[in-house]
C-alpha positions, -999 to +999 in steps of 0.1 A: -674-092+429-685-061+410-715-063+384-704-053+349-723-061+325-697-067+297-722-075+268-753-056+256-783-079+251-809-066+234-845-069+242-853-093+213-821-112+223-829-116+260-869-131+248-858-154+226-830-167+250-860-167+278-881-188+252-859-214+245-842-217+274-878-223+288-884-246+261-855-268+272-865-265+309-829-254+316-841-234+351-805-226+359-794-221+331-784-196+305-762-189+274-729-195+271-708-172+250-674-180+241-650-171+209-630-199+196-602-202+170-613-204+134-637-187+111-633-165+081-618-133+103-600-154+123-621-162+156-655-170+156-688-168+180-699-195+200-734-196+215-747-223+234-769-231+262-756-246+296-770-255+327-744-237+351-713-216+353-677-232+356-650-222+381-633-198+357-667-181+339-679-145+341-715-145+354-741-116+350-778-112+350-796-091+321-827-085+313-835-115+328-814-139+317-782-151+325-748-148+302-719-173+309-681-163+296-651-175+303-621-152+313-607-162+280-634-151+258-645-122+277-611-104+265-631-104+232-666-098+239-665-070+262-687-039+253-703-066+221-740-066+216-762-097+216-788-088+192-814-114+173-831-111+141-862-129+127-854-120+091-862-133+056-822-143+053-830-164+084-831-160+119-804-160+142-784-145+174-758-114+155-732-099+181-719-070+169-682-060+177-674-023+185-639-034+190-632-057+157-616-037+131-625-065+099-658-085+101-668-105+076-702-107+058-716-137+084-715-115+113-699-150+129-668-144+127-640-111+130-607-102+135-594-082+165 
């Protein structure tokens, strides 16, 4: 099939994913991003590592690192950006949404 990239990751992203994907010694593996029911907008992020893609998951290469989606979720996160910050307010993975209209102060959750 044809290579789109559907999200953005940014540098910083695509390191710290590297770092702890090392850390867990997931060789295959890579992040998992999905959007699920719930939140204060409505839907909400969800991040997490697997080791492998299922049957119905989108699967590209950025950076170095590889980004699961399902078909479901990648409706929603097409054209997002995968950033991370390493801030005083905490650190944490932030996508930003160029396509939700309301998000809401967490930067987890919007509304499409």
């Amino acid at each position: 099939g044809k290579e789109c990239t559907m999200v953005v990751v940014t540098d910083a992203a695509a390191e710290k994913i590297k770092a702890l994907i090392d850390k867990d010694g997931h060789v295959q593996g890579g992040l998992r991003m999905g959007v699920m029911g719930g939140g204060c907008s409505g839907f909400q992020y969800k991040l997490e590592f697997t080791e492998g893609s299922g049957d119905m998951d989108h699967v590209f290469e950025t950076k170095g690192v590889k980004i699961f989606i399902d078909m479901k979720s990648s409706l929603y996160l097409n054209g997002v950006t995968l950033d991370y910050h390493d801030g005083l307010m905490g650190a944490g993975f932030k996508i930003e949404n160029p396509n939700a209209r309301t998000t809401c102060g967490c930067g987890e959750s919007f509304s499409a």
